[in-house]
N, C-alpha and C positions, 0 to 999 in steps of 0.2 A: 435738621438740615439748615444751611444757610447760606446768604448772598455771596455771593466773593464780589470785590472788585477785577474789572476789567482791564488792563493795562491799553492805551492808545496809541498808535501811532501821533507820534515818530521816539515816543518812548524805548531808547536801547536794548532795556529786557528781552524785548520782544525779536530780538534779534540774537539771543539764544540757543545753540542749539540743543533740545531736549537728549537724556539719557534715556536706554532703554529704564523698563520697572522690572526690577529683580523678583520683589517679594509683595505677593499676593495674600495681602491681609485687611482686617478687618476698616483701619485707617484708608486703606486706598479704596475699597470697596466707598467707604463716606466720603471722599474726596471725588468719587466719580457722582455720587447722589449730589452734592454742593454741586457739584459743573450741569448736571442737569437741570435744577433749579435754577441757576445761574441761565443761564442759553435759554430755559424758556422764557422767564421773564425779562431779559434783554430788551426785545424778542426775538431770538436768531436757531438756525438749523443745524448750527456745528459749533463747538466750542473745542478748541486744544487746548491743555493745562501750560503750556506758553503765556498762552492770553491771560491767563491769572498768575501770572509769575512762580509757578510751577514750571522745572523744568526734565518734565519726564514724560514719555512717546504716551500718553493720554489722550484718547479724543471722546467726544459724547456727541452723535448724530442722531436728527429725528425728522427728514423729509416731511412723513408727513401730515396732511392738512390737518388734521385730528390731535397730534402731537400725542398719538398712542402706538410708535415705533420704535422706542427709543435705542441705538447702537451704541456699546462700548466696542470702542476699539484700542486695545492697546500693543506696543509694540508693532506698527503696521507695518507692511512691506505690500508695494504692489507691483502689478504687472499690466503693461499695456498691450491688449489684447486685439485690437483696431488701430489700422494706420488713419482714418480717421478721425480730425478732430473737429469739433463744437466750439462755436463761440456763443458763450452765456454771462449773460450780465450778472457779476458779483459782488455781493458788498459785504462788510464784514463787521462783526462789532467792536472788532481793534482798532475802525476807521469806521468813523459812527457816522452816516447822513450821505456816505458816498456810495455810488454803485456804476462801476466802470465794465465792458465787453472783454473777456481774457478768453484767449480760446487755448482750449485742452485736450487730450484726445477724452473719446468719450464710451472707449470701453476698455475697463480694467479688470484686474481678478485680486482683490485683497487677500489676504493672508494677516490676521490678529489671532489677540486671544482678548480672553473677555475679564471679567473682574475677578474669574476664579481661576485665574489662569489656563484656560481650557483654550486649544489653539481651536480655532476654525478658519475657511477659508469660504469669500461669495464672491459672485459674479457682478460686477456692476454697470448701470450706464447710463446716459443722461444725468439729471439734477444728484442721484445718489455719488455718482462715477467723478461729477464737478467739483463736490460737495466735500467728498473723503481726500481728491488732491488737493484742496483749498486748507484743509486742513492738516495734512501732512507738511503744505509748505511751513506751517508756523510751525512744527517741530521742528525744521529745518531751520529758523529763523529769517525766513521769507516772507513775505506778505504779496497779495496782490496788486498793491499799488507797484509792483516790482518788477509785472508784467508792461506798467505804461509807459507812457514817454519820458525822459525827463521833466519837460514842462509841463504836461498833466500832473506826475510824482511831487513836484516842487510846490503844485499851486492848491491842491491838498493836503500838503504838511503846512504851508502857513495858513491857510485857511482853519485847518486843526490848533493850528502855534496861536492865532488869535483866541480860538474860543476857551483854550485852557488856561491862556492868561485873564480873560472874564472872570472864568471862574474861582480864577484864585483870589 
């Protein structure tokens, strides 16, 4: 297994919009292990293959605290099952040291398949229900900063534009 690099905002990649994944082999099945590796060590909850300049409906979720849940989800599709929605504070590790209130609804019904291509379908809600549309927008090439203001949006990409120019 190995790290991948993470792509940052306001990096264009990231603004991608992922293709379904056709074929269910051995290469994706390792591309899903590198993304879980990758999201744990970060250290974050959900990683899209966006976020690594990957652009195929990819996600690897692991709510929780023990970091012994781990979800593939590929090819998602969901449904909003509650007019109800949640505002939960979200940060991302394509936007590393922010975490901004975006509210969403907060009960869905996903629809994926897994690394073997096996369709399943669960119920979600709260941090899992947050978690899986946070991640579906970056297949869409969406980010959360996309729910803020402009001048929130603005004052976080140069805040990001400074620290990537340090580092270079």
């Amino acid at each position: 297994m190995s790290l991948l690099p993470i792509l940052e905002f306001p990096d264009p990649r990231l603004r991608t919009i992922a293709e379904p994944v056709t074929e269910f082999n051995d290469e994706l099945r390792q591309l899903v292990k590198d993304m879980f590796e990758t999201m744990y060590d970060a250290p974050g909850i959900g990683l899209a293959a966006t976020q690594i300049n990957v652009h195929q409906r990819i996600i690897t979720i692991d709510t929780s605290e023990e970091k012994n849940s781990p979800l593939v989800v590929i090819n998602p599709q969901i449904e909003v099952l509650a007019d109800e929605t949640e505002r939960m504070q979200e940060g991302c590790l394509s936007v590393p040291g922010f975490y901004e209130d975006v509210e969403r609804p907060n009960k869905i019904r996903l629809t994926a398949q897994n690394e073997f291509g096996e369709e399943y379908t669960l119920e979600a809600d709260d941090l899992l229900a947050v978690c899986i549309q946070h991640e579906i927008d970056h297949l869409e090439g969406k980010l959360f900063v996309d729910y803020l203001s402009p001048l929130k949006r603005n004052r976080i990409r140069s805040k990001l534009d400074k620290l990537h120019k340090q580092k270079a």
